[in-house]
PyMOL Python script that loads the backbone (N, CA, C, O; Angstrom):
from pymol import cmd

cmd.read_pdbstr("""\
ATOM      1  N   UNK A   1      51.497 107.184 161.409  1.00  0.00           N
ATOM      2  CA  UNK A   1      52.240 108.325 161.888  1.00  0.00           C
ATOM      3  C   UNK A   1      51.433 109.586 161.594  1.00  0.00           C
ATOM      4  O   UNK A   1      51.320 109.801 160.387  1.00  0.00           O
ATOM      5  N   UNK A   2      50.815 110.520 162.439  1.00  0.00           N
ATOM      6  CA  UNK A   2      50.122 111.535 162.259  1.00  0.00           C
ATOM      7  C   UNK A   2      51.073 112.651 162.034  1.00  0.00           C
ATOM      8  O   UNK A   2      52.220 112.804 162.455  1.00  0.00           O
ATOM      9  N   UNK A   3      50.094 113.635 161.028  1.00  0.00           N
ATOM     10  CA  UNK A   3      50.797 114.451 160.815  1.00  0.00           C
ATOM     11  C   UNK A   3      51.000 115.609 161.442  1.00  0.00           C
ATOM     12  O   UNK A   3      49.907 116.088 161.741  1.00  0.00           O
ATOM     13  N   UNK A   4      52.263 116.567 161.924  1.00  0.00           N
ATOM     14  CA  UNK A   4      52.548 117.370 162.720  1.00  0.00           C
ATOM     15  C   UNK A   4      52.156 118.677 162.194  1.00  0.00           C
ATOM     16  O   UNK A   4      52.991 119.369 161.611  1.00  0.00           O
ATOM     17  N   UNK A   5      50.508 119.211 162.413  1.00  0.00           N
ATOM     18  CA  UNK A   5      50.124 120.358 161.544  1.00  0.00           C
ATOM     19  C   UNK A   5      49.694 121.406 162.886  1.00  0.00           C
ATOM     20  O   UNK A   5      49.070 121.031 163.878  1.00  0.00           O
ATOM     21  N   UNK A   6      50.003 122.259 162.733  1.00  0.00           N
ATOM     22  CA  UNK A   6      49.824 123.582 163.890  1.00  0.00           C
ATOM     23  C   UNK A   6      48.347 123.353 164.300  1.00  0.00           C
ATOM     24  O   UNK A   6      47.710 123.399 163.248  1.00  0.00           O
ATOM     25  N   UNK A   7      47.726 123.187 165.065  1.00  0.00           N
ATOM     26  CA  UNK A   7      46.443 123.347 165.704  1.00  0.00           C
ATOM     27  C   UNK A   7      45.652 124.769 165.440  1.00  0.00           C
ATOM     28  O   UNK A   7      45.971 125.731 166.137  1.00  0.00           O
ATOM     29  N   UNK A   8      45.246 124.826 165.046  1.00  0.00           N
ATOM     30  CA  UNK A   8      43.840 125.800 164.653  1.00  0.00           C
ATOM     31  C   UNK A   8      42.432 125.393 164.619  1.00  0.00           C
ATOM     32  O   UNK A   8      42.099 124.252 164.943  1.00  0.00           O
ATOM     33  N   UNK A   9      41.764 126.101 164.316  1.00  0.00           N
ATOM     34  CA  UNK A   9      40.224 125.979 164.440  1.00  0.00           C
ATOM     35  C   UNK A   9      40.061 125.320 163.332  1.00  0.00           C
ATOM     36  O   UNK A   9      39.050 124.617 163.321  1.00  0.00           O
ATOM     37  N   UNK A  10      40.888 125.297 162.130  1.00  0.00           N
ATOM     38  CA  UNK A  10      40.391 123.885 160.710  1.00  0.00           C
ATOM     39  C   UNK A  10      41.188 122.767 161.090  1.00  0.00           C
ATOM     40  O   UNK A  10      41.450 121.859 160.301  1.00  0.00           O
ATOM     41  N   UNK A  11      41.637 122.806 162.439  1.00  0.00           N
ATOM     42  CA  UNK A  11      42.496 121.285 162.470  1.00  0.00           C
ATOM     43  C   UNK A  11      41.690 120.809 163.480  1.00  0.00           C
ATOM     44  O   UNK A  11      41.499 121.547 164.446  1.00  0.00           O
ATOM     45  N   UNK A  12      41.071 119.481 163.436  1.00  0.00           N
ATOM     46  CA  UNK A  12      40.100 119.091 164.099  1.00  0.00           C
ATOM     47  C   UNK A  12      41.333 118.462 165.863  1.00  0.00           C
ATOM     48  O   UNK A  12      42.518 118.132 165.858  1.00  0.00           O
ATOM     49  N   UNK A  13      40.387 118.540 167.017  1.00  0.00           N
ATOM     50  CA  UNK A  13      41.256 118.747 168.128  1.00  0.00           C
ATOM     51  C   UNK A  13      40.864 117.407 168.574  1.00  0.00           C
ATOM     52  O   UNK A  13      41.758 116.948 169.285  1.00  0.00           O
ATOM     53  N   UNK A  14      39.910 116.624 168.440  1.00  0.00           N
ATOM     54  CA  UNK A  14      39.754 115.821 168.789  1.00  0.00           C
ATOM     55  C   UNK A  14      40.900 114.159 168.452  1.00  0.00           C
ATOM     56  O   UNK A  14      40.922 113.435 167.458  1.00  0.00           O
ATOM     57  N   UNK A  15      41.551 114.090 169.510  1.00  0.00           N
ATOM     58  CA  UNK A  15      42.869 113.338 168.954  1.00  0.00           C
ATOM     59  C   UNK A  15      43.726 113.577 168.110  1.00  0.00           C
ATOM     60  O   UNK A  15      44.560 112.788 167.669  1.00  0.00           O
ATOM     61  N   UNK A  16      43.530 114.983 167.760  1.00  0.00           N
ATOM     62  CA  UNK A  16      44.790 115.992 166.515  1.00  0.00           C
ATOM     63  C   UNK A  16      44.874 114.605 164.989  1.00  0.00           C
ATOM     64  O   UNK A  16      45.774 114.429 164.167  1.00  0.00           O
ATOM     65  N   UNK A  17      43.832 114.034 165.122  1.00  0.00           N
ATOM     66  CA  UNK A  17      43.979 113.570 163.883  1.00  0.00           C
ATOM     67  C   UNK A  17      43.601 114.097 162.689  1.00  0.00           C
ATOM     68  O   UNK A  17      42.531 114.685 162.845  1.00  0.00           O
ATOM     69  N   UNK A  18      44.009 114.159 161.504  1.00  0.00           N
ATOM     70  CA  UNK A  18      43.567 114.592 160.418  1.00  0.00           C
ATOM     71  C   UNK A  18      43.293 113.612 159.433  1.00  0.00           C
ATOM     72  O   UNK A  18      44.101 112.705 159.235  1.00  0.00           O
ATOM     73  N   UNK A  19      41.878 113.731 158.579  1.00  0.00           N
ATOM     74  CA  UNK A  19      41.359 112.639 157.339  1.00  0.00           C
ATOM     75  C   UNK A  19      42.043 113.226 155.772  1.00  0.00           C
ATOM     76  O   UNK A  19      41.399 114.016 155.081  1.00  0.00           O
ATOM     77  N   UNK A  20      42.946 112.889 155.496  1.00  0.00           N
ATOM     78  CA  UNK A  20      43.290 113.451 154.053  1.00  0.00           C
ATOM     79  C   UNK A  20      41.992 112.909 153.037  1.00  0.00           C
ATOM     80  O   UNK A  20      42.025 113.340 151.884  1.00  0.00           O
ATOM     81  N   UNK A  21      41.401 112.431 153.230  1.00  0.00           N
ATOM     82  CA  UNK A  21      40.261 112.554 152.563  1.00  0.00           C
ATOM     83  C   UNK A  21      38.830 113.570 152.956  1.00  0.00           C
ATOM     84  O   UNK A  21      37.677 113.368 152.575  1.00  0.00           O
ATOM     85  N   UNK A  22      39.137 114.258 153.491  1.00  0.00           N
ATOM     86  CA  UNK A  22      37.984 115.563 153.929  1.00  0.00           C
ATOM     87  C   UNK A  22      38.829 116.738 155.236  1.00  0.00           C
ATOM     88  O   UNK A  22      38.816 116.836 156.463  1.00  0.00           O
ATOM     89  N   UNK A  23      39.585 117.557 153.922  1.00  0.00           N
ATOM     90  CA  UNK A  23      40.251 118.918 154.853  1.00  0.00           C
ATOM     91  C   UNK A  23      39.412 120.125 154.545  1.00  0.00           C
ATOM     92  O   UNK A  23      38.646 120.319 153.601  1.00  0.00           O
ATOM     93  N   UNK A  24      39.676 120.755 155.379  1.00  0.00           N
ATOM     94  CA  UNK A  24      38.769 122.160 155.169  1.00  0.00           C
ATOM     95  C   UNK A  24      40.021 122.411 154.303  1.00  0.00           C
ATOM     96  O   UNK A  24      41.068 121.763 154.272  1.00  0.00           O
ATOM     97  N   UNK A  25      39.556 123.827 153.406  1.00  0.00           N
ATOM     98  CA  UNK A  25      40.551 124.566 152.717  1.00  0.00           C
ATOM     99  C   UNK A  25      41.727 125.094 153.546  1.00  0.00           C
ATOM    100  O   UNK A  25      42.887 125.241 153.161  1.00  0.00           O
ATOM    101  N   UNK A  26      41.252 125.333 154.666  1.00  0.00           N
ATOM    102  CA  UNK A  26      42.637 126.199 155.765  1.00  0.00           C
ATOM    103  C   UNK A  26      43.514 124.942 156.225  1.00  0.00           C
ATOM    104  O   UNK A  26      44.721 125.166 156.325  1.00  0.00           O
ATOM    105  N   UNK A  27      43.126 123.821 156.481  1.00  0.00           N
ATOM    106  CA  UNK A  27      44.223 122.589 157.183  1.00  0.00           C
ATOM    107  C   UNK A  27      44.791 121.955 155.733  1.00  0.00           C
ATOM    108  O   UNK A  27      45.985 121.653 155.739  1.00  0.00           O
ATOM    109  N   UNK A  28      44.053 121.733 154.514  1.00  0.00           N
ATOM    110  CA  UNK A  28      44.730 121.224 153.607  1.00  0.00           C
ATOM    111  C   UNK A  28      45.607 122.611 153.430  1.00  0.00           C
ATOM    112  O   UNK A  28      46.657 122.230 153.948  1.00  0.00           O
ATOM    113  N   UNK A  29      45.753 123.428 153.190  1.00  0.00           N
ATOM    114  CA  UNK A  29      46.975 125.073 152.801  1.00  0.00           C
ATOM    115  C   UNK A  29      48.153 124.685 154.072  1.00  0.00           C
ATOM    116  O   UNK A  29      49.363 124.875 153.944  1.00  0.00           O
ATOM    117  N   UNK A  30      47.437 124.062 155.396  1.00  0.00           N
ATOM    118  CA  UNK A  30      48.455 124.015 156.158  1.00  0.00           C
ATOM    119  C   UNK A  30      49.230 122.959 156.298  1.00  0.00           C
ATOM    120  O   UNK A  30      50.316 122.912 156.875  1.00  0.00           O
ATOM    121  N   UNK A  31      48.273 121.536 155.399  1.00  0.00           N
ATOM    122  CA  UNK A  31      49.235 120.641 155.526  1.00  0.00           C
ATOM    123  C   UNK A  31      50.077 121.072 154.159  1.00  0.00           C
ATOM    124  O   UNK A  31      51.300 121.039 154.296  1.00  0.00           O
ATOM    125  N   UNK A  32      49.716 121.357 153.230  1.00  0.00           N
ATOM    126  CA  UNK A  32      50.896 121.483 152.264  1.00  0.00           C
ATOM    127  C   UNK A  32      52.248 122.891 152.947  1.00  0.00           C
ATOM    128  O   UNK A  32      53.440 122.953 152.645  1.00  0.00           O
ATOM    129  N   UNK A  33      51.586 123.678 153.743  1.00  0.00           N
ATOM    130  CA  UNK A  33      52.774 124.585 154.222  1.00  0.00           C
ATOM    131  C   UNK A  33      53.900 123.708 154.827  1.00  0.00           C
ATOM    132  O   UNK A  33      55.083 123.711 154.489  1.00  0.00           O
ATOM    133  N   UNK A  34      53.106 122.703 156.110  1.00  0.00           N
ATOM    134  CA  UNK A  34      54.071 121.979 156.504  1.00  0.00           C
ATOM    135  C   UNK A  34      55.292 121.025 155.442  1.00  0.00           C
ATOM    136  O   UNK A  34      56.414 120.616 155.739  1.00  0.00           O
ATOM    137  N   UNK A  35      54.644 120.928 154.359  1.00  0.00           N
ATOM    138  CA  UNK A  35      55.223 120.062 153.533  1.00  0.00           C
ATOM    139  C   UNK A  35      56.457 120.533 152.813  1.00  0.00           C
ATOM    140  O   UNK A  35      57.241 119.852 152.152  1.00  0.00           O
ATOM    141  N   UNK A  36      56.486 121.847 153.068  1.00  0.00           N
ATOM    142  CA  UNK A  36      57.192 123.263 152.341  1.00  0.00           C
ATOM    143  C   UNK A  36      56.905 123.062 151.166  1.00  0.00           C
ATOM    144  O   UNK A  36      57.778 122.628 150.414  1.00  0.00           O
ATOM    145  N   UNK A  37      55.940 123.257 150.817  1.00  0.00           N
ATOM    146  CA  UNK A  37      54.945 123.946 149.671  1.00  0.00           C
ATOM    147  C   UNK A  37      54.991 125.748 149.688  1.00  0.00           C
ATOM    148  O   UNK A  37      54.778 126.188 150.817  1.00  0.00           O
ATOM    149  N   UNK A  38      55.172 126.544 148.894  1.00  0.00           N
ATOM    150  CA  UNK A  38      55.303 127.715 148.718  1.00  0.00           C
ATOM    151  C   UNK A  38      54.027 128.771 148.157  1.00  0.00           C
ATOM    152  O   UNK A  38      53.719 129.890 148.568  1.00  0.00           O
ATOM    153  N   UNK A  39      53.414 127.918 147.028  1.00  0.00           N
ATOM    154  CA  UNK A  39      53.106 128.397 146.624  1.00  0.00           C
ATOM    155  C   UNK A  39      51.607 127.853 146.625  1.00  0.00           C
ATOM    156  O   UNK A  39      50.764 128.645 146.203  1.00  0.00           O
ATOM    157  N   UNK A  40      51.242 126.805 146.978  1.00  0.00           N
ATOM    158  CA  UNK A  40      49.729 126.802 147.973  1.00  0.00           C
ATOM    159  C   UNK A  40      49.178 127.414 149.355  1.00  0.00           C
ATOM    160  O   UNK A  40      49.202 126.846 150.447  1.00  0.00           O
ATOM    161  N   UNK A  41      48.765 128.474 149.120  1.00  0.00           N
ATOM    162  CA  UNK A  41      47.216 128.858 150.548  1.00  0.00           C
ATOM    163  C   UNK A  41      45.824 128.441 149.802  1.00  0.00           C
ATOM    164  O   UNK A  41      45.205 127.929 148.869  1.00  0.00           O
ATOM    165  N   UNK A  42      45.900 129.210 151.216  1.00  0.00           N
ATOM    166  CA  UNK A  42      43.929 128.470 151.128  1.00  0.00           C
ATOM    167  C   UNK A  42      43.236 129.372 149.845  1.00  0.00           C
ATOM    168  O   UNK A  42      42.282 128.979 149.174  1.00  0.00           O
ATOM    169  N   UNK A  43      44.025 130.815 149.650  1.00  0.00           N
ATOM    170  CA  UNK A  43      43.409 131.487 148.324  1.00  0.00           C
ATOM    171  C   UNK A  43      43.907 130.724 147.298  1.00  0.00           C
ATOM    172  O   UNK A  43      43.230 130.840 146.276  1.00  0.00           O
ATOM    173  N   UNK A  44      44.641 130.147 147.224  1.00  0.00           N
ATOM    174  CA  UNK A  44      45.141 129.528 145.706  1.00  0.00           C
ATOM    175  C   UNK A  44      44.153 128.548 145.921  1.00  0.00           C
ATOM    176  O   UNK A  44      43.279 128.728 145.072  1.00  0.00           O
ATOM    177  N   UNK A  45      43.750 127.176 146.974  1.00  0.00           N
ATOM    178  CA  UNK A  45      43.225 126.339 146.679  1.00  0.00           C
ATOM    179  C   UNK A  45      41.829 126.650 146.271  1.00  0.00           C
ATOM    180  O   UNK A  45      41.139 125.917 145.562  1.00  0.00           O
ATOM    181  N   UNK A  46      41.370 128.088 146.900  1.00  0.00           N
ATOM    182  CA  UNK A  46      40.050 128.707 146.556  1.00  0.00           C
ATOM    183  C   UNK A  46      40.020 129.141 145.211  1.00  0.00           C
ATOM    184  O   UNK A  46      39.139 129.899 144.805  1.00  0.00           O
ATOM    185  N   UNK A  47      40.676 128.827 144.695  1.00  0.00           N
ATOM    186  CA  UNK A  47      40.818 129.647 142.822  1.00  0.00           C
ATOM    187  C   UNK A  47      40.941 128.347 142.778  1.00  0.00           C
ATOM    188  O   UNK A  47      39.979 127.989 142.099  1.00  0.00           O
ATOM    189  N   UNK A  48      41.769 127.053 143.207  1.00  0.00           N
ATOM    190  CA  UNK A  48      41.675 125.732 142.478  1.00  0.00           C
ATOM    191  C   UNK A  48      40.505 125.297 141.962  1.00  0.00           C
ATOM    192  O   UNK A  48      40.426 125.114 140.747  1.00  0.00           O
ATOM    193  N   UNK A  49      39.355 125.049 142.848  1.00  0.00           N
ATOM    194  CA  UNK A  49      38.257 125.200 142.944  1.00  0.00           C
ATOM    195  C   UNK A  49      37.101 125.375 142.658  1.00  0.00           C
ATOM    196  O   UNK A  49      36.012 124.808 142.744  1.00  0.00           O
ATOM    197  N   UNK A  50      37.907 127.019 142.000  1.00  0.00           N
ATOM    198  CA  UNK A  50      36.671 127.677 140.981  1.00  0.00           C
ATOM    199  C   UNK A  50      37.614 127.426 139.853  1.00  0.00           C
ATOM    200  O   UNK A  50      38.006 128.591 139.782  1.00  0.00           O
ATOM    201  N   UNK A  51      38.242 126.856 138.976  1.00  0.00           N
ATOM    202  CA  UNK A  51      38.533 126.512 138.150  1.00  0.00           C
ATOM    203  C   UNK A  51      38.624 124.578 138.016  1.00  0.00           C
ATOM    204  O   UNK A  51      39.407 124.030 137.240  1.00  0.00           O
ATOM    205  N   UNK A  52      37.738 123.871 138.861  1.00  0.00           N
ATOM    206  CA  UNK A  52      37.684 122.829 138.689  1.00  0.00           C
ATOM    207  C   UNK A  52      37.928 121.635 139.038  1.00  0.00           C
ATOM    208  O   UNK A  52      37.629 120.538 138.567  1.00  0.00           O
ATOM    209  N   UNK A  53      38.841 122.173 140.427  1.00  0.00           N
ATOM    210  CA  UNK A  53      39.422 121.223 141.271  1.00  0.00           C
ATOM    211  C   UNK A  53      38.697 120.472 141.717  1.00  0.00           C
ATOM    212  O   UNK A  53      37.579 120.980 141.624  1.00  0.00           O
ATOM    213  N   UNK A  54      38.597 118.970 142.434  1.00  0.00           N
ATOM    214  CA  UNK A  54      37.549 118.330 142.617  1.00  0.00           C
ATOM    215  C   UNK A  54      37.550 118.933 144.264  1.00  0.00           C
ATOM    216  O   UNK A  54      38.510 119.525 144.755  1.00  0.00           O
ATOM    217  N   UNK A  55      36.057 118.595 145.094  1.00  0.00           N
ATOM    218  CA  UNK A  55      35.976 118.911 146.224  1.00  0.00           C
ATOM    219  C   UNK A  55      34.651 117.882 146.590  1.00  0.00           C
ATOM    220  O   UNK A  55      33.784 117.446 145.833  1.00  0.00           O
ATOM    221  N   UNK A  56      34.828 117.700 147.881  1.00  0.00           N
ATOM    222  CA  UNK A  56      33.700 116.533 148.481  1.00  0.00           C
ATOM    223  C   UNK A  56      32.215 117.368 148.073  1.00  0.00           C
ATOM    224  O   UNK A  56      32.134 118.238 147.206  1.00  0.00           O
ATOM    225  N   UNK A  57      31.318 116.970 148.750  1.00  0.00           N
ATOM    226  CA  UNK A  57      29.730 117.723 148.229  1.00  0.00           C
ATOM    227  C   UNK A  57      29.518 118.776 149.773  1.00  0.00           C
ATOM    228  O   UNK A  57      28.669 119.647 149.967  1.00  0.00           O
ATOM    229  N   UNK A  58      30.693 118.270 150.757  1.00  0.00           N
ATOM    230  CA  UNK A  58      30.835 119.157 152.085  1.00  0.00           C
ATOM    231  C   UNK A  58      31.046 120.376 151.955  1.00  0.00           C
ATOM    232  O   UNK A  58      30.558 121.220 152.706  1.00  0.00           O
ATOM    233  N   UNK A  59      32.066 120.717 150.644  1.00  0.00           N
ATOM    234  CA  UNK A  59      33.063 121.734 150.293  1.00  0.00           C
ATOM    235  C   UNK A  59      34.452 121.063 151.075  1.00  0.00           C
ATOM    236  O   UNK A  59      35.392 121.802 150.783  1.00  0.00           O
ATOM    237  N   UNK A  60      34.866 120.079 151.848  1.00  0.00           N
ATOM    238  CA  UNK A  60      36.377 119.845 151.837  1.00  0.00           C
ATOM    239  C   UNK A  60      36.951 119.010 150.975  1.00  0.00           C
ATOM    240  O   UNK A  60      36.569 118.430 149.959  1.00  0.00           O
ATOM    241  N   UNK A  61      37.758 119.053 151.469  1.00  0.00           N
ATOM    242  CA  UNK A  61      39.069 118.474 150.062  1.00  0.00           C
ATOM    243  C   UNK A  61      39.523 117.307 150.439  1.00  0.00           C
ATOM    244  O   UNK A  61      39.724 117.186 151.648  1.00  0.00           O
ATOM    245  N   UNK A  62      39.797 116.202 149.605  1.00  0.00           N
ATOM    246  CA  UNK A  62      40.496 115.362 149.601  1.00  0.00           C
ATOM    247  C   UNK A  62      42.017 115.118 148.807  1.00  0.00           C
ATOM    248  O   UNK A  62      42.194 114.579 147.714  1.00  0.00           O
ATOM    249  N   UNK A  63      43.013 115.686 149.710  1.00  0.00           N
ATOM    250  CA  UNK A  63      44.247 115.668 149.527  1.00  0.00           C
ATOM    251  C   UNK A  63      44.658 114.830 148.218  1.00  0.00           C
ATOM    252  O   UNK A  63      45.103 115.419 147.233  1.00  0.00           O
ATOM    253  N   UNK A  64      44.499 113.475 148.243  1.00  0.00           N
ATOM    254  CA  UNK A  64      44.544 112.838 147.057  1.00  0.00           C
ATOM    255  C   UNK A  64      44.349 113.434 145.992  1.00  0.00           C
ATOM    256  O   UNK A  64      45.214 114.042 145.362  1.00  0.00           O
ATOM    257  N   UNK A  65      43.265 113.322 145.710  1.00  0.00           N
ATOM    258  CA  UNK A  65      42.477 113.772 144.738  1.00  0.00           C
ATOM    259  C   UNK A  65      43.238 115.674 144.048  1.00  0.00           C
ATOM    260  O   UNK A  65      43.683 116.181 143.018  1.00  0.00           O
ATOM    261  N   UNK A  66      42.935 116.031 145.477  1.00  0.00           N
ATOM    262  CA  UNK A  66      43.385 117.371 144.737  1.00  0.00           C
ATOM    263  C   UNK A  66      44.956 117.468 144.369  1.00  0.00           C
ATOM    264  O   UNK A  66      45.377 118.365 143.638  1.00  0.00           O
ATOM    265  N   UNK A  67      45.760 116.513 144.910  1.00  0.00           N
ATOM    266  CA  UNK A  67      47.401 116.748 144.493  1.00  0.00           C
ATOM    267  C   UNK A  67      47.076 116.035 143.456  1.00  0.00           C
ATOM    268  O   UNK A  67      47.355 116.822 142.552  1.00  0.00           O
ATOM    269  N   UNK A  68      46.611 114.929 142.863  1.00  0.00           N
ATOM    270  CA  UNK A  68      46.070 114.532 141.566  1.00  0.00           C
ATOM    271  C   UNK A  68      46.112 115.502 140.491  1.00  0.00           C
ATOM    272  O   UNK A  68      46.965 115.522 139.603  1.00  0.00           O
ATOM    273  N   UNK A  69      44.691 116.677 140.682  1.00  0.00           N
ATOM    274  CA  UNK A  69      44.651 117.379 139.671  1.00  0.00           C
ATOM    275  C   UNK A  69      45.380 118.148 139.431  1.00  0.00           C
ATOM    276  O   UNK A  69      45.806 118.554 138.349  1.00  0.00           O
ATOM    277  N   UNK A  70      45.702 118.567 140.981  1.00  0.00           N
ATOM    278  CA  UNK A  70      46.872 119.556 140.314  1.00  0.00           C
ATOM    279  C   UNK A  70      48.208 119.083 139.657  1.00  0.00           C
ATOM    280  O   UNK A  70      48.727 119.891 138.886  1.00  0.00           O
ATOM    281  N   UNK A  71      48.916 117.739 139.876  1.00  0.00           N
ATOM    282  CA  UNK A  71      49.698 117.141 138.997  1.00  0.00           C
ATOM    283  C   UNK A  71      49.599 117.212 137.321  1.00  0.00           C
ATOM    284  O   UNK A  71      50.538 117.390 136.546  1.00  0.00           O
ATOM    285  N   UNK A  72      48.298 117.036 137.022  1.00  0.00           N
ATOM    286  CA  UNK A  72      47.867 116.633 135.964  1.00  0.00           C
ATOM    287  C   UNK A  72      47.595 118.200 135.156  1.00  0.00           C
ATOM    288  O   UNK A  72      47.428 118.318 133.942  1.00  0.00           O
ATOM    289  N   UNK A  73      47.599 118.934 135.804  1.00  0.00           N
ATOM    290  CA  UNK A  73      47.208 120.275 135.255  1.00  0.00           C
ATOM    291  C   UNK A  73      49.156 120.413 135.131  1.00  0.00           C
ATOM    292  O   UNK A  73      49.592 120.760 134.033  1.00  0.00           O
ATOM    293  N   UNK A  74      49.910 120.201 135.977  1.00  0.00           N
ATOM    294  CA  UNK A  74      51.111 120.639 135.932  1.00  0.00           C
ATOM    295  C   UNK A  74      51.606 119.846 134.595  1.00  0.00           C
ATOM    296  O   UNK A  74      52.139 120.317 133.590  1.00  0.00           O
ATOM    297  N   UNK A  75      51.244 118.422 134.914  1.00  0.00           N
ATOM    298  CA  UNK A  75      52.082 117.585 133.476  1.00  0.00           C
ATOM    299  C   UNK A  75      51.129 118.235 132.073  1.00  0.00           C
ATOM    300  O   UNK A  75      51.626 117.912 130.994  1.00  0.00           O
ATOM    301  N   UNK A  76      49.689 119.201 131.962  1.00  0.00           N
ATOM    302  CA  UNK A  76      49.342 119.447 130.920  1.00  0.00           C
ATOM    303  C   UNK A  76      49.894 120.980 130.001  1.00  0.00           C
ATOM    304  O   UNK A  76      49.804 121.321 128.822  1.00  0.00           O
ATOM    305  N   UNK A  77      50.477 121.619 131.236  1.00  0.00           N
ATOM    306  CA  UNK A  77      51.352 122.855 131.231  1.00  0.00           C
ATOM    307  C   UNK A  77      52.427 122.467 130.461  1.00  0.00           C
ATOM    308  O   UNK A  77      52.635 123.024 129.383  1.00  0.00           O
ATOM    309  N   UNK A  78      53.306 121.375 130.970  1.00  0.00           N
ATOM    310  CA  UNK A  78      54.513 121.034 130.302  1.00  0.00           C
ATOM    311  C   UNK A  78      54.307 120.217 129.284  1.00  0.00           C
ATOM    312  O   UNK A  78      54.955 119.174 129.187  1.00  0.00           O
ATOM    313  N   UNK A  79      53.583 120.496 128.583  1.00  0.00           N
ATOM    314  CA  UNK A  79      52.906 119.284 127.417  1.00  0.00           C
ATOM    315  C   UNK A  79      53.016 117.548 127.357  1.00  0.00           C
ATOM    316  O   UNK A  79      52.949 116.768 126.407  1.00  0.00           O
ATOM    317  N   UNK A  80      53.179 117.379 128.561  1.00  0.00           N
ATOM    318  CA  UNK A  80      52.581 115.781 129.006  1.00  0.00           C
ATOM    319  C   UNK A  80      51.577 115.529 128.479  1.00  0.00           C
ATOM    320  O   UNK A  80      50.989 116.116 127.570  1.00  0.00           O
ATOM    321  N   UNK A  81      51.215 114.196 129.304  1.00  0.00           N
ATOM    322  CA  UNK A  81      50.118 113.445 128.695  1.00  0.00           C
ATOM    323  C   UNK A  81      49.003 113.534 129.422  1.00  0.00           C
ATOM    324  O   UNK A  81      47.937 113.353 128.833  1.00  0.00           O
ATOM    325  N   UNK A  82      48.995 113.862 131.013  1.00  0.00           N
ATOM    326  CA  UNK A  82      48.354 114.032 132.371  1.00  0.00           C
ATOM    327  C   UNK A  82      46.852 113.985 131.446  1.00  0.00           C
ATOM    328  O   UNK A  82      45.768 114.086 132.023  1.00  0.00           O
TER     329      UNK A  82
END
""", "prot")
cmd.dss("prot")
cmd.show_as("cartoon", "prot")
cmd.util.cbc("prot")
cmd.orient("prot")
């Protein structure tokens, strides 16, 4: 089931498919908008980033991975174990 993300120039057009394993910073901000996410854009994921977030050697993101760290940064906030 593909996901229903607004078409732009970071959403690749070719068959409107998207790889959650390699988003530009602007389609991963837009798939989490779609997700009603609030408080991710592409500037927050750009500060993710520079504070450590993982990213391919392309510069895109792999969705996984980055809802990963950021989980793990969230469970280390609330003094989890992450």
């Amino acid at each position: 089931m593909p996901l229903d993300v607004p078409r732009s120039p970071a959403v690749p057009e070719a068959g409107g498919s998207l790889r959650l394993t390699a988003l530009s910073i602007e389609a991963a901000a837009a798939v989490f908008r779609k997700a009603g996410t609030r408080h991710v854009d592409a500037d927050a994921i750009r500060a993710d980033l520079a504070a450590g977030a993982p990213a391919n050697p392309d510069g895109t993101i792999n969705l996984l991975a980055y809802a990963a760290w950021m989980l793990t940064r969230v469970a280390n906030k609330e003094g989890g174990h992450g």
